[in-house]
N, C-alpha and C positions, 0 to 999 in steps of 0.2 A: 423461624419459618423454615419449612422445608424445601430443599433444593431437590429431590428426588426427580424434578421434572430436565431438569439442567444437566442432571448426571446421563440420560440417557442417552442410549444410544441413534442416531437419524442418518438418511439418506440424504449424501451433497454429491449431486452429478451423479457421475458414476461410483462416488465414496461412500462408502459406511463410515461412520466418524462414532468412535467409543462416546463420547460426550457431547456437548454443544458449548463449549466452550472453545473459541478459540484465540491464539496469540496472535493482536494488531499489530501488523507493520511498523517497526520501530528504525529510525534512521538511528545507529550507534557510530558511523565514522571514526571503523576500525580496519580501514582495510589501505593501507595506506599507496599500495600500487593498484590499488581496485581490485586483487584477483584474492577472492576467498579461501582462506586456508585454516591451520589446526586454529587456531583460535575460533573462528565461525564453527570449525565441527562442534569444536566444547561448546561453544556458548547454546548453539540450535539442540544439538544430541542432548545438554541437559533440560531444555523443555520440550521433549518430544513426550510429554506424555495430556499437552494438548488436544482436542479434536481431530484439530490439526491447527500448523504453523502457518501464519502469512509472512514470508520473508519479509526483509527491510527493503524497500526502494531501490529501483536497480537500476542503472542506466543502462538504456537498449545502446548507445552508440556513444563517440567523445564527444558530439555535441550534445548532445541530452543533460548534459552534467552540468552543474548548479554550484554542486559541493564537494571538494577535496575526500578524498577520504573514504566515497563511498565506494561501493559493488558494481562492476559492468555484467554485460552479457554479449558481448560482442568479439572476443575474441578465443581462439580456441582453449588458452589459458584460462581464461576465466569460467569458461564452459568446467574444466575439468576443475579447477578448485570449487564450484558449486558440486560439482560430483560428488566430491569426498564430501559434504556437509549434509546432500542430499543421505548419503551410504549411509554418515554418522544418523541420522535420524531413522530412518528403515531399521536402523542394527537395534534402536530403541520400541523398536513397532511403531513410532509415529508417521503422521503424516506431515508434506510440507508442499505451500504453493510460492511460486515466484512472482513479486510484484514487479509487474516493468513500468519503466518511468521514464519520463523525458520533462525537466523541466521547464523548456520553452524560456519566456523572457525575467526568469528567476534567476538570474544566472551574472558573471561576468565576463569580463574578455581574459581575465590572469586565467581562467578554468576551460574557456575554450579554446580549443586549437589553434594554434597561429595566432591568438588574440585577436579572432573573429566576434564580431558583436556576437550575442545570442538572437536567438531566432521568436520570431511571435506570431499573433495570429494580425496581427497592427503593431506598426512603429510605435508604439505607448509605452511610457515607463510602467513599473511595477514600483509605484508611491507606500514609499516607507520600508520595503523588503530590502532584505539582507540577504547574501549567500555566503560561503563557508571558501574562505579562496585561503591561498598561499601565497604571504607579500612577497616581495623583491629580495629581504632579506633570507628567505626560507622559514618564517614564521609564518603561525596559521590563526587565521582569525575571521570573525565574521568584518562580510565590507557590503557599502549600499550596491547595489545590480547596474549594471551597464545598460543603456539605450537600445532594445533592440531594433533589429529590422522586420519588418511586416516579411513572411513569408511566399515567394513568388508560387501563384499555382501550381508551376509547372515541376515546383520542389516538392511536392504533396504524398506524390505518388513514393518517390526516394523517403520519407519517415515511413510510410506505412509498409514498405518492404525491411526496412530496420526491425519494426514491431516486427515482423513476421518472422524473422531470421533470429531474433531473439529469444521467439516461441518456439522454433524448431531446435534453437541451441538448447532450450529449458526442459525441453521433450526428449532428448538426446542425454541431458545431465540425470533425466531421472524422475524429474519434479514429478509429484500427484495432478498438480492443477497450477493454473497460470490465473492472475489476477492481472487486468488490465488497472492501471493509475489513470480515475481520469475525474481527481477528485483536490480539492487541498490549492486549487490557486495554480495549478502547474496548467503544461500545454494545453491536452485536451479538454480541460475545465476555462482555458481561457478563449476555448475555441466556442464553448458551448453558451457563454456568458455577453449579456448585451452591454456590459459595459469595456469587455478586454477585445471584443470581435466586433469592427468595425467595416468589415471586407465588403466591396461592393461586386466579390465576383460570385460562383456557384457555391462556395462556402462561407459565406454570410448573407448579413441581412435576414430573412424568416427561421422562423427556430427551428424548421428543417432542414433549412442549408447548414445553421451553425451546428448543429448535430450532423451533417454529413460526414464529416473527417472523422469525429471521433468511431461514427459506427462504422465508417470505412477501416480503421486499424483494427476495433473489434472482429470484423468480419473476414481479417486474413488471418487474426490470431485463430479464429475459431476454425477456420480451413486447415493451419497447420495440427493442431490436438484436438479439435471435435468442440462442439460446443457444451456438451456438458461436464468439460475440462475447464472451462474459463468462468472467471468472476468479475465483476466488474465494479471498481470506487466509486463512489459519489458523494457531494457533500453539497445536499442543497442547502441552501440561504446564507451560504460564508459568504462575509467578505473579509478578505484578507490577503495582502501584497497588493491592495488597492483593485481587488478584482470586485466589480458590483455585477447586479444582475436584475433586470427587473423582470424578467420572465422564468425567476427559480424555478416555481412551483410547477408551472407548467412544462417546463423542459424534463422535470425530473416526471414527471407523470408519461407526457412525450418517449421517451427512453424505458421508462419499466413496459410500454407496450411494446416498445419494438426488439427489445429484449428479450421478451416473454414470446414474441416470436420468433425471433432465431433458436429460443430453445437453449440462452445461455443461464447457464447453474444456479447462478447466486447473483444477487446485489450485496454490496458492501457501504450502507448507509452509514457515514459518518459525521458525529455530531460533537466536534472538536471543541475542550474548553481550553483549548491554550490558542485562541487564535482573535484576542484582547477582548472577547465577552463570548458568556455562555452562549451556544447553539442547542436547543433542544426542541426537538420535532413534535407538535401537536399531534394527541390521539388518533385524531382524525386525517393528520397527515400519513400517520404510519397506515390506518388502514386503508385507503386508497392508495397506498403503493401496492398493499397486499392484492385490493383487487384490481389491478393491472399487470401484476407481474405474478405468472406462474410457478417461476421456480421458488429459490429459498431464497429469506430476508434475512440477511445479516444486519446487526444494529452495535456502533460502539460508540463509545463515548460515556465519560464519568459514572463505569456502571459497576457496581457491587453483586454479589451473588441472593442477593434477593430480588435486586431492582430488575436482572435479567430474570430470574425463574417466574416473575407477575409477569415479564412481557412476553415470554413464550407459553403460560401456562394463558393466557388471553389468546393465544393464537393469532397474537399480529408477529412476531418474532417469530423465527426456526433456532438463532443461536447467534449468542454476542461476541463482541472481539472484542478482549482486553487487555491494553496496552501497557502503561509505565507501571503496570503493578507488577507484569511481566518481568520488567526489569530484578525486580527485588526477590522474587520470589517463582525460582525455574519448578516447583513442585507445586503450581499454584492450584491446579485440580485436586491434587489428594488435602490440598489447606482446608478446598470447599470442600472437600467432601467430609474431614475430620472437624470441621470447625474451627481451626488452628489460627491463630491472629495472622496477618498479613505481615512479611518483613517491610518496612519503609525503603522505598528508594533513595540514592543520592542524589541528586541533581549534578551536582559540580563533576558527577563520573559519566552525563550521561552518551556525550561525545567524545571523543577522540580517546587517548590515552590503551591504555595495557588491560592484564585482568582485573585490576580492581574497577570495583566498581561494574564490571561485565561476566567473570565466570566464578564469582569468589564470594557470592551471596548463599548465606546458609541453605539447605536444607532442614527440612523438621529433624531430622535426627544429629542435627547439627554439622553435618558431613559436607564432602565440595566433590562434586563429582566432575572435577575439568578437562575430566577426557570424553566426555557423554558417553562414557561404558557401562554395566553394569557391577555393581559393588563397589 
């Protein structure tokens, strides 16, 4: 089958994007003081020749963090090691967006600050989720999540200035475009979900109050870079870390309208098969996103280079994001575009640890480009 429709080139926001391919958000838990360095330049610089990139998950602040290991945006160090990753990708001609993220009650007390509970949208555990801590002894390993505390209203205001200060650090570092997380089980998913949001004050109860927080962090991010700078996660009908929701379908409809009013760029619809059974969006669901939301539909999840070229060549899709194939394979556009087998990922490399397994996967000419340079 032909991809010629996938290789093209489309308008995202203010972006021209060489193809409609783009790299998912990949959590790798390589950054072991949170601040990005040469390692992230190689790793991003060798797949800049993406659409563009979605960074990996970022935490806007110390409480935000869930997992050892990963990426902030809230300190000026961190600000500048995104620089250099950002640099490294421009020097490649790619593009790249910052996912911000706060994982709310995903979380434990060894990861946050002073061994503060984590924070949520209601006192409720998160049944069956793990987070990525560092024991007592200086080992690292996943452990079940800490009890959080219901978030006082009057703390609402203080994350959504976080979001904000993290969009103006990201606008500052360079990034093309900023992607809101508000998808996967974390904060703003659990804000917007009737089973994790049990609040009886202006931000719960009607699935406009539960959506108020989130389109409030949306709407400062959009203040800081413009709305047709931001993208925005979603992942209707998950459940997973014990987050349920009986009003999915309509929240997620709820949101592509008022989205589609502020004028923000993209949706970033996610339809996760690692999250203990397939998720996959009916026809019909996808095109009633279409017709509510104006901008562009992003779509990922368990998707190959034909399954994506039928969904945008039907015109429910603009361009898919593809994730752990990512991994294995930084040359993954010129594979589709030559028809070149895919390299298989590792699993056992897919977190923590050094280059293998992160910058040391072939290219088609069988080369390692671990500096994201050219030659």
């Amino acid at each position: 089958m032909s991809v010629d429709t996938l290789l093209t080139p489309f308008r995202l926001g203010e972006l021209t994007l060489p193809n409609r391919i783009l790299m998912a958000p990949l959590t790798r838990a390589r950054t072991p003081d949170s601040v990005p360095g040469e390692a992230q330049q190689a790793y991003y610089g060798q797949r800049a020749g993406a659409g563009m990139i979605i960074s990996e998950a970022t935490n806007i602040s110390p409480t935000a963090r869930g997992y050892v290991y990963t990426p902030g945006i809230w300190t000026d160090e961190q600000e500048a090691g995104w620089k250099g990753v950002v640099q490294a990708v421009h020097a490649k001609g790619g593009r790249i967006a910052l996912q911000l993220w706060h994982v709310g009650r995903v979380s434990h007390e060894w990861v946050q600050p002073d061994g503060q509970a984590p924070v949520a949208p209601s006192a409720m555990d998160a049944e069956g989720a793990q987070c990525f801590v560092e024991f007592p002894d200086g080992s690292a390993g996943r452990h079940p999540t800490s009890k959080p505390r219901a978030l006082e209203t009057d703390e609402l205001p203080g994350i959504v200035e976080d979001y904000r200060q993290a969009a103006k650090r990201a606008d500052r570092a360079g990034f093309d475009m900023v992607e809101v997380h508000a998808a996967n089980a974390y904060l703003l998913n659990q804000f917007l979900a009737t089973g994790t949001n049990h609040r009886t004050d202006r931000y719960g109860g009607s699935l406009e109050n539960r959506a108020r927080f989130p389109l409030e962090v949306i709407d400062a991010v959009a203040e800081e870079v413009g709305p047709q700078r931001v993208g925005v996660r979603l992942t209707p009908f998950i459940e997973l870390f014990g987050l349920t929701d009986d009003e999915s379908e309509a929240m997620a409809h709820y949101l592509a309208e008022q989205l589609s009013a502020r004028g923000i760029a993209y949706l970033h619809l996610n339809e996760p098969d690692w999250a203990g059974g397939e998720i996959q969006f009916t026809d019909d669901f996808r095109r009633s996103m279409r017709e509510r939301f104006a901008g562009s539909l992003i779509f990922c999840g368990h998707y190959d280079a034909e399954r994506a070229e039928r969904l945008i060549e039907a015109g429910i899709a603009d361009a898919v994001a593809i994730g752990r194939p990512y991994i294995a394979n930084p040359d993954l556009v010129e594979r589709i575009r030559t028809g070149a087998a895919w390299n298989e990922p590792n699993p056992e490399t897919f977190y923590g640890g050094g280059a293998e397994g992160y910058t040391d996967y072939p290219f088609l000419d069988n080369g390692h480009d671990r500096l994201g340079s050219e030659g």
